[in-house]
Backbone as JSON, one array per atom type, in Angstrom:
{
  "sequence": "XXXXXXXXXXXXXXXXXXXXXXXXXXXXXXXXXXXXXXXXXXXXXXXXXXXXXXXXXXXXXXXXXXXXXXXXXXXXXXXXXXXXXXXXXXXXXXXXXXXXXXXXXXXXXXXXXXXXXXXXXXXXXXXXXXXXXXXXXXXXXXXXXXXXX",
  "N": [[-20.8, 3.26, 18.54], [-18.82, 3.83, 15.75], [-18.89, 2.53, 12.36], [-17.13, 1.47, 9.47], [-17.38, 1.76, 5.99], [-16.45, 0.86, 2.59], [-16.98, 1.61, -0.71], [-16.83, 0.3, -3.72], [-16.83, 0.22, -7.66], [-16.54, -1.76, -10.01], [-15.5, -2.5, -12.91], [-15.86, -4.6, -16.42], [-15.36, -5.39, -19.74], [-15.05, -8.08, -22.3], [-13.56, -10.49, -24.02], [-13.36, -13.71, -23.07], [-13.02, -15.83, -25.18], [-11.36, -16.52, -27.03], [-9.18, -17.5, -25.73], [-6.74, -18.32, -22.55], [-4.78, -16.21, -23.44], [-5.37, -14.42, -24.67], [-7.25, -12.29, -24.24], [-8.27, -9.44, -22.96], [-6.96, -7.61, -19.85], [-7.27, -4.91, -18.87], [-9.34, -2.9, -16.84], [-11.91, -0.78, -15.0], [-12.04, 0.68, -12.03], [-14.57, 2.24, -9.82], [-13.98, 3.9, -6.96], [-15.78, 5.05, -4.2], [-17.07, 8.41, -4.78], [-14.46, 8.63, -5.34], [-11.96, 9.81, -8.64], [-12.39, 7.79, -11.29], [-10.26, 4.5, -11.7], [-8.01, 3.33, -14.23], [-7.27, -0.23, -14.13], [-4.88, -2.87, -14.58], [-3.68, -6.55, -15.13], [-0.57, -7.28, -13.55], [2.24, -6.77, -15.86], [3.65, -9.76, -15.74], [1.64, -11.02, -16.09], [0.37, -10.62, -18.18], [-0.86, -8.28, -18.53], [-1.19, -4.55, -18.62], [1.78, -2.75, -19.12], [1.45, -0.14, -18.65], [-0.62, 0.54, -16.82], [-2.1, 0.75, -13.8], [-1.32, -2.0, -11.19], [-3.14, -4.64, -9.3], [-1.53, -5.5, -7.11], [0.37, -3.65, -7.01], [-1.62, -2.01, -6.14], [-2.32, -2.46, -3.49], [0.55, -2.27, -1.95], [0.64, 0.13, -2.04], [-1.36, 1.1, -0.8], [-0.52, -0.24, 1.5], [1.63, 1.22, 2.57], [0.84, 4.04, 2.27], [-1.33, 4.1, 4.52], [0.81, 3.29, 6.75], [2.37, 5.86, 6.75], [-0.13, 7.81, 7.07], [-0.75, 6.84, 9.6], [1.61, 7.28, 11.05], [1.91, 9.95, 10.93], [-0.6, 10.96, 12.7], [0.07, 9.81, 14.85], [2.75, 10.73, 16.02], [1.82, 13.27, 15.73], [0.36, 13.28, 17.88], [2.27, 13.43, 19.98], [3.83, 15.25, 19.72], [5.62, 15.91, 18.01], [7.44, 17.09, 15.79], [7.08, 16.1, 12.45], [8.87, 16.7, 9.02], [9.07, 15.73, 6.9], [8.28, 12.9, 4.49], [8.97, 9.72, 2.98], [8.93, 6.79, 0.97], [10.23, 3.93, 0.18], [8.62, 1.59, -1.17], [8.63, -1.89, -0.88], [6.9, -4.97, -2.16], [6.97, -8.43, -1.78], [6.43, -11.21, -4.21], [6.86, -14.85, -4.45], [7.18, -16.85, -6.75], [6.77, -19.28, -6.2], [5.32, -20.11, -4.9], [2.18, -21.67, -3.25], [-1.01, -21.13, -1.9], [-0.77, -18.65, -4.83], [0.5, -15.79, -3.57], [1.27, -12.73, -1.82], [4.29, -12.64, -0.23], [5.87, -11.33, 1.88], [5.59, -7.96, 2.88], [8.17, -5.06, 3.12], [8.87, -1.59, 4.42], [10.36, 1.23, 3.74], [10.81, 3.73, 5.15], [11.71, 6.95, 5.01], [12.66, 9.29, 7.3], [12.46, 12.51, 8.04], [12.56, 14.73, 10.78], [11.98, 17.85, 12.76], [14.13, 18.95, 15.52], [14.07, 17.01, 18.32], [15.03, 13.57, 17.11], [14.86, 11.43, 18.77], [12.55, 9.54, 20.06], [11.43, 8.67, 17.68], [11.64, 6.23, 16.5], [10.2, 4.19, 18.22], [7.75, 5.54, 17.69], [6.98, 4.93, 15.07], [6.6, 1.82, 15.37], [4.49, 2.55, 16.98], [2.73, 3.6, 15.19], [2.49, 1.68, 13.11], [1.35, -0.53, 14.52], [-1.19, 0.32, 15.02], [-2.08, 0.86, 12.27], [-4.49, 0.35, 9.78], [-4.38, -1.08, 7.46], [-2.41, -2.19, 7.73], [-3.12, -4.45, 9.98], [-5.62, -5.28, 8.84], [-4.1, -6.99, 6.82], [-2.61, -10.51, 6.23], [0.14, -11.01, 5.66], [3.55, -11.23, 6.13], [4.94, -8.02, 7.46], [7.78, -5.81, 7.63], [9.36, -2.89, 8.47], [11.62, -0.69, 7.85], [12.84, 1.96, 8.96], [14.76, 4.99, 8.33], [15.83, 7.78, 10.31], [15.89, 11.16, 10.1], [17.07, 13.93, 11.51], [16.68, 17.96, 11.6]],
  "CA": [[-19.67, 2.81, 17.73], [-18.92, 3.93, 14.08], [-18.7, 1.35, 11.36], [-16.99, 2.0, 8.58], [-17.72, 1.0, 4.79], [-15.63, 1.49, 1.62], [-17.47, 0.81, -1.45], [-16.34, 0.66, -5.17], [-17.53, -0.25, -8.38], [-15.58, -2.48, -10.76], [-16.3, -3.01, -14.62], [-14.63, -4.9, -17.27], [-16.13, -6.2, -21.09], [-14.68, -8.02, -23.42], [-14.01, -11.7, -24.54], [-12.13, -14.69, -23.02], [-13.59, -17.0, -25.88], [-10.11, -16.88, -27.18], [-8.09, -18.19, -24.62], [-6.13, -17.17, -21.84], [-3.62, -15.21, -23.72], [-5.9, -12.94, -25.55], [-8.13, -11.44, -23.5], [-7.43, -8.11, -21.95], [-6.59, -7.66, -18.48], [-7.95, -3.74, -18.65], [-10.59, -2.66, -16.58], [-12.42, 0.25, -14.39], [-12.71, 0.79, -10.43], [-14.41, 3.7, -9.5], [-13.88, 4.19, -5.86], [-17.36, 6.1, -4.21], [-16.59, 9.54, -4.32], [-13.08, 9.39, -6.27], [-11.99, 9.57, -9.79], [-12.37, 5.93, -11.91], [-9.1, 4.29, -11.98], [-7.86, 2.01, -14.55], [-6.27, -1.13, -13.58], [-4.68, -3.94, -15.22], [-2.91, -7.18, -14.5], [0.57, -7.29, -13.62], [2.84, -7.67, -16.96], [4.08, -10.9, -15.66], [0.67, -11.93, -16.0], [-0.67, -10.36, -19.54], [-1.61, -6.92, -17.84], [-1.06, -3.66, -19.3], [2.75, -2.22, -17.91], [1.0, 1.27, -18.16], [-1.29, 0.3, -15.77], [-1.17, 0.34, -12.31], [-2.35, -3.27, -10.8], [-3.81, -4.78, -7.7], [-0.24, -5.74, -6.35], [0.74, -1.94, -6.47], [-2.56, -0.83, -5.04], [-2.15, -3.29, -2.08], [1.32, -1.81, -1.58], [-0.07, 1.62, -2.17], [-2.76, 1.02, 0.75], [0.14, -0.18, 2.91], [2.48, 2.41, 2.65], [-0.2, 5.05, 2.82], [-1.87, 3.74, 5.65], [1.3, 3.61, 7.58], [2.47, 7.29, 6.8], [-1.02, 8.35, 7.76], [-0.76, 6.47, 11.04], [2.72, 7.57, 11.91], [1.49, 11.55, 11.2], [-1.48, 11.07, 13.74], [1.19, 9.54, 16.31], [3.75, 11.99, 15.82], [1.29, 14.75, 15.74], [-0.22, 13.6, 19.28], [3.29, 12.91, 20.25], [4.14, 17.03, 19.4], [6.97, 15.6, 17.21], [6.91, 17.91, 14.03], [7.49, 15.93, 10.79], [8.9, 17.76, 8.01], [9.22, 14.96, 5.42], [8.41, 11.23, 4.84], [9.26, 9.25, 1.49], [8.81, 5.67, 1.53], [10.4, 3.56, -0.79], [8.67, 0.1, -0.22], [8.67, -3.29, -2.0], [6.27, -6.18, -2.18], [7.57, -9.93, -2.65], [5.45, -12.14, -4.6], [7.2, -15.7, -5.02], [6.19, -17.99, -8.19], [7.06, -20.54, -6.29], [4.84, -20.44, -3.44], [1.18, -21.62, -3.22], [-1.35, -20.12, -3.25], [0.82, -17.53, -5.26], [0.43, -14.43, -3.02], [2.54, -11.72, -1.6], [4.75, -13.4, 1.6], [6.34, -10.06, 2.72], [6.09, -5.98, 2.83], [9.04, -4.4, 3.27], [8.49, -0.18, 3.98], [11.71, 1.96, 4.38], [9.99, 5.11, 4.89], [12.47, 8.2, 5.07], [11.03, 10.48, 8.32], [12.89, 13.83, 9.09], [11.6, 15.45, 11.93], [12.42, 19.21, 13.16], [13.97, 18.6, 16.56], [15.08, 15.23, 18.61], [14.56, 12.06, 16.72], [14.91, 10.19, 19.81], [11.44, 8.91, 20.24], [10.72, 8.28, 16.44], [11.62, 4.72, 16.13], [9.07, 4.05, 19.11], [6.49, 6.14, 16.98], [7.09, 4.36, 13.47], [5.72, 0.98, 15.52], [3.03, 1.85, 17.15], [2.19, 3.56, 14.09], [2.51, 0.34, 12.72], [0.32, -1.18, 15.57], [-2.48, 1.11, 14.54], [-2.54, 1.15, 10.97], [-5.99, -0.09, 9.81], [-4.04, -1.59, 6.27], [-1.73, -3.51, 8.37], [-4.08, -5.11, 10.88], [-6.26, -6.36, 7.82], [-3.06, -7.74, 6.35], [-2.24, -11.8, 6.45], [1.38, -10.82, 5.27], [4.49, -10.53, 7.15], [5.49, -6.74, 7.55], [9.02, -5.22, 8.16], [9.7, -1.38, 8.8], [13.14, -0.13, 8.14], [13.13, 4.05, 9.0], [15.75, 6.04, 8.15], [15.5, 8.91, 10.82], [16.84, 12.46, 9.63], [16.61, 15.65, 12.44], [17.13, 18.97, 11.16]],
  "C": [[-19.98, 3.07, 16.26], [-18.64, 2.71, 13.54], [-18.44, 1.95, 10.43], [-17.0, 1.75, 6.93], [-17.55, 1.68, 3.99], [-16.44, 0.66, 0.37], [-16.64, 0.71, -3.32], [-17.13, -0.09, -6.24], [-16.48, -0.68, -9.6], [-16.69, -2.68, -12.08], [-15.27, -3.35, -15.57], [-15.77, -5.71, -18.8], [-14.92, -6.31, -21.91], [-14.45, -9.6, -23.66], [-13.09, -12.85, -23.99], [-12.48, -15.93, -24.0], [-12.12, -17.49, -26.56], [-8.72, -17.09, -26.58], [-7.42, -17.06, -23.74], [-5.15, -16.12, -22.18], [-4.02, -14.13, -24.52], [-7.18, -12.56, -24.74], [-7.66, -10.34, -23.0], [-7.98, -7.62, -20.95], [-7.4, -6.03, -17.69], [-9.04, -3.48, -17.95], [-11.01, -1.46, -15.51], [-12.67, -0.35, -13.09], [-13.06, 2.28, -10.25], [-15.01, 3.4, -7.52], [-15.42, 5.24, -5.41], [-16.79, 7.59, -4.06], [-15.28, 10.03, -4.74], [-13.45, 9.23, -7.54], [-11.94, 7.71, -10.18], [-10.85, 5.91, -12.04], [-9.21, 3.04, -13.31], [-6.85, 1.1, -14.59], [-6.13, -2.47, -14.69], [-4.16, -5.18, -15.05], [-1.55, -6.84, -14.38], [1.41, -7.63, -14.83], [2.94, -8.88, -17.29], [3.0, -11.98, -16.09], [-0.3, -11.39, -17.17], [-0.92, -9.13, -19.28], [-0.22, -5.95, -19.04], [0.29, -2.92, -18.52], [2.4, -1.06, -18.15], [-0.16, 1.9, -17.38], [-1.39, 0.3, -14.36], [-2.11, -1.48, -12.29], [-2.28, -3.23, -9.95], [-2.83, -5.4, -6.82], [0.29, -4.31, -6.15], [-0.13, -1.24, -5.79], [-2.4, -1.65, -3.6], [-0.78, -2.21, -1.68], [1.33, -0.35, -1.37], [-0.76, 1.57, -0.8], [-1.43, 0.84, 1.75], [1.2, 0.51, 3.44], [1.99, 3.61, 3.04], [-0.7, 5.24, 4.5], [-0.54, 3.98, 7.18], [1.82, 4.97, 7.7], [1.28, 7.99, 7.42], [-1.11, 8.06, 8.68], [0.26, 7.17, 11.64], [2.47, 9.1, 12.16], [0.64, 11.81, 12.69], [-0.75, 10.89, 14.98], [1.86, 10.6, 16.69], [3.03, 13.08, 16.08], [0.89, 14.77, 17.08], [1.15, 13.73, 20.21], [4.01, 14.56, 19.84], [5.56, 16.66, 18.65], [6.71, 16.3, 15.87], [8.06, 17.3, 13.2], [7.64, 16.55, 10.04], [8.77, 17.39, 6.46], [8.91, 13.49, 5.74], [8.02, 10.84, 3.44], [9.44, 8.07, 1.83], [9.31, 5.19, 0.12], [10.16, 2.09, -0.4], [8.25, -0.65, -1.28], [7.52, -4.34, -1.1], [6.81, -7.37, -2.75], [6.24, -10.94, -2.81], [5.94, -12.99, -5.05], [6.43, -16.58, -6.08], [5.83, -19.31, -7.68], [5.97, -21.15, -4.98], [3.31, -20.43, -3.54], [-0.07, -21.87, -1.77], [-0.43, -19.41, -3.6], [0.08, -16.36, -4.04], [1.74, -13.7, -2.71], [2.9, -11.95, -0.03], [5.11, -12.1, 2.27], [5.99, -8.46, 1.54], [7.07, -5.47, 3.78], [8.76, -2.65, 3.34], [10.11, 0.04, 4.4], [11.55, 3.8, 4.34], [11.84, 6.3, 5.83], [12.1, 9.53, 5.97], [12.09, 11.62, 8.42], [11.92, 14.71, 9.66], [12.35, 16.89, 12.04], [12.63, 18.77, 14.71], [14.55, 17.33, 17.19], [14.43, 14.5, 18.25], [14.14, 11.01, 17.51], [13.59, 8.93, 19.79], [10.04, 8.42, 18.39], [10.7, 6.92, 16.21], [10.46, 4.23, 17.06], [7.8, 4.06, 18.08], [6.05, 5.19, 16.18], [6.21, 2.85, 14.31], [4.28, 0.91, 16.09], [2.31, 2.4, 16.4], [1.38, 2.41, 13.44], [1.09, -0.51, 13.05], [-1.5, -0.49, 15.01], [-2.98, 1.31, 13.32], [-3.5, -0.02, 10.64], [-5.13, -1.28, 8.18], [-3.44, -2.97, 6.94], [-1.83, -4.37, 9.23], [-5.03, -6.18, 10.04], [-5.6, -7.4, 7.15], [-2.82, -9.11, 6.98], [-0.7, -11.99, 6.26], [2.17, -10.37, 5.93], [4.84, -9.06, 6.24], [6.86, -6.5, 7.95], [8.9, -3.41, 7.84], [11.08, -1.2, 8.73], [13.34, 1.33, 7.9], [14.41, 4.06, 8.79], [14.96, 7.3, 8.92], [16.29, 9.9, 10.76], [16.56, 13.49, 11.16], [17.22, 16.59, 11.75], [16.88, 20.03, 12.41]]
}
């Protein structure tokens, strides 16, 4: 059995001696083996809005994750994909504690070459298999749009 292990390296300097509203939120991940990213908080929360933050990379991971699952399906599944565009949202209420993020919403956009028929099938056990959305504590929804050309 493989095991698999993702490492990164996080760095941040600078001063919270002057309270929470002046400090800055800026800081470095470098992923092993990618480029350094830099991340910031969410606006709402002092962060930099030319930043990405760790509410968009979560949603990033789970959007990803399921496009790369549904390819592998589809591909064993001899269904040839021609396109897939996901336009997906994360809800993070204020009101709800802890604060976290209650739902992901994906609405991924699939045209296939061929009969659609057996895509909605795909898209869950995609789903079922994606390594993002298995780690996830957060309800999920899927809403495809299936094109054939």
């Amino acid at each position: 059995m493989t095991t698999h292990e993702y490492a990164t390296t996080l760095s941040w300097s600078g001063s919270t001696g002057v309270g929470y509203d002046g400090y800055d939120r800026s800081h470095t991940v470098t992923p092993s083996g990618a480029p350094e990213l830099t991340i910031s908080a969410d606006p709402a929360f002092r962060g930099d809005p030319a930043q990405l933050n760790p509410e968009q990379l979560l949603l990033a991971a789970a959007t990803s994750c399921q496009l790369l699952s549904f390819l592998a399906v589809a591909a064993r599944a001899r269904i040839d994909v021609v396109a897939y565009a996901d336009e997906a949202v994360a809800i993070m209420p204020d009101d709800v504690r802890p604060t976290r993020i209650t739902e992901i919403v994906l609405r991924p956009r699939i045209t296939v070459r061929g009969d659609a028929s057996r895509v909605p099938r795909l898209v869950e056990i995609a789903h079922s298999e994606c390594f993002i959305a298995n780690s996830l504590a957060v309800s999920m929804r899927i809403e495809p749009t299936i094109e054939e050309i």
